[in-house]
N, C-alpha and C positions, 0 to 999 in steps of 0.2 A: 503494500500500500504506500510506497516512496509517492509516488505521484500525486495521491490523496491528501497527505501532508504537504507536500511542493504546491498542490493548490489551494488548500486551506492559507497557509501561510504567506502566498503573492495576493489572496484576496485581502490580508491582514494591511498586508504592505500597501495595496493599492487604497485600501479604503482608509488608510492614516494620512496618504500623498496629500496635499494642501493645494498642490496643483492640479488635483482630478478635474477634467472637465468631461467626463460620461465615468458611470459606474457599473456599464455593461458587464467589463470585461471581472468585475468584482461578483456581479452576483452569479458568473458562470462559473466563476475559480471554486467560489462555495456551492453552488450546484453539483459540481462534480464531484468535488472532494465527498459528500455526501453520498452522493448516488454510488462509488466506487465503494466506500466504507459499506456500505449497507449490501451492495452486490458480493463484498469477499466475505462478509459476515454469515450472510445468508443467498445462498448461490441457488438459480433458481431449480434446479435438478433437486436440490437437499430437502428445500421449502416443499419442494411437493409433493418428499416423498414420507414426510411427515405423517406421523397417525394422524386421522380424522382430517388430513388437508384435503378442500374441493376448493377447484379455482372460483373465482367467483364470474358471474352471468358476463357471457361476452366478453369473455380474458383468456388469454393463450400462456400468461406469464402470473406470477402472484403478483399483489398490490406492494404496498409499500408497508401497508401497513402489516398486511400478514408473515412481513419479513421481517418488520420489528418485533413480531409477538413469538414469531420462531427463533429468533436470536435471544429474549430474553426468557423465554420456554427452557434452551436449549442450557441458559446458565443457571437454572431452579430456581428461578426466582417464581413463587406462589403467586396465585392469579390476583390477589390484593398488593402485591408491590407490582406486578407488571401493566396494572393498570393505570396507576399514574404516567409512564409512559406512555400509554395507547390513550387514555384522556389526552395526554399532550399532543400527541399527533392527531385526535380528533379537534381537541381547539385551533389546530393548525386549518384542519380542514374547514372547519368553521369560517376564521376568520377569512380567508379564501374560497369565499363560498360557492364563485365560478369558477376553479381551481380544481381539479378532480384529485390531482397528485401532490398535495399541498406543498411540499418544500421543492419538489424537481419544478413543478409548474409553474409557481410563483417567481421560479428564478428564469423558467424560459422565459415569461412575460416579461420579465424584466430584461430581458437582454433584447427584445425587440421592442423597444417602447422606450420614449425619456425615463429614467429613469432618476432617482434622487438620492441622494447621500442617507436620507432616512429610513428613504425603503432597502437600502441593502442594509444596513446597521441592524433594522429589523428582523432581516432574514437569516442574518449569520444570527442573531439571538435563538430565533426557531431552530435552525442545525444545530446550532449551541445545545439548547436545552434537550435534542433529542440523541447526541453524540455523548454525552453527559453515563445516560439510561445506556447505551448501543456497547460502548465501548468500559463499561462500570470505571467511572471518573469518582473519585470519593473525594 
């Protein structure tokens, strides 16, 4: 996951720069980084072949969400601490309520659209909070 890191960290860099004039290139460094974290964590061959895993209606791949719940499955954590995580990526979806894939989506939108220094600061907080639970940060 060298890359993952290499992009979390150039989003850090670019979203501190004073001279940013677009923050494209910042909410796709944390898009990535995220999406790669989540695909080595939970790879989707493993995810599906999980007891009781069904894809859900109209998916060829799992969601995002059922890759966070089979990585924190997958480290014993009890369905009362794994839910704080899966509430948090539900409030993600929430607040992104045309958004279907809340953290990868919110950041493709933002890579084709002006974006602001507020909305990626925001988005690295969502990765944030859910890289925290993903990767057990204490």
């Amino acid at each position: 996951m060298p890359s993952a890191a290499a992009s979390y960290v150039q989003g850090i860099l670019d979203l501190a720069s004073e001279n940013r004039v677009s923050y494209r290139g910042c909410a796709c460094e944390f898009r990535e980084a995220f999406r790669e974290i989540l695909d080595h964590l939970a790879p989707d061959d493993e995810v599906m072949k999980a007891t009781g895993f069904t894809l859900e209606k109209d998916r060829k791949t799992p969601t995002m969400k059922q890759k966070v719940r089979f990585v924190l499955k997958s480290r014993g954590l009890n369905q009362t601490r794994s839910s704080v995580a899966e509430k948090a990526l539900e409030l993600i979806e929430t607040l992104s309520a045309d958004i279907a894939r809340a953290i990868y989506n919110r950041a493709s939108l933002a890579t084709h659209v002006e974006t602001t220094q507020d909305e990626v600061v925001q988005l690295k907080r969502y990765i944030d909070t859910m890289l925290f639970d993903l990767l057990a940060i204490r």
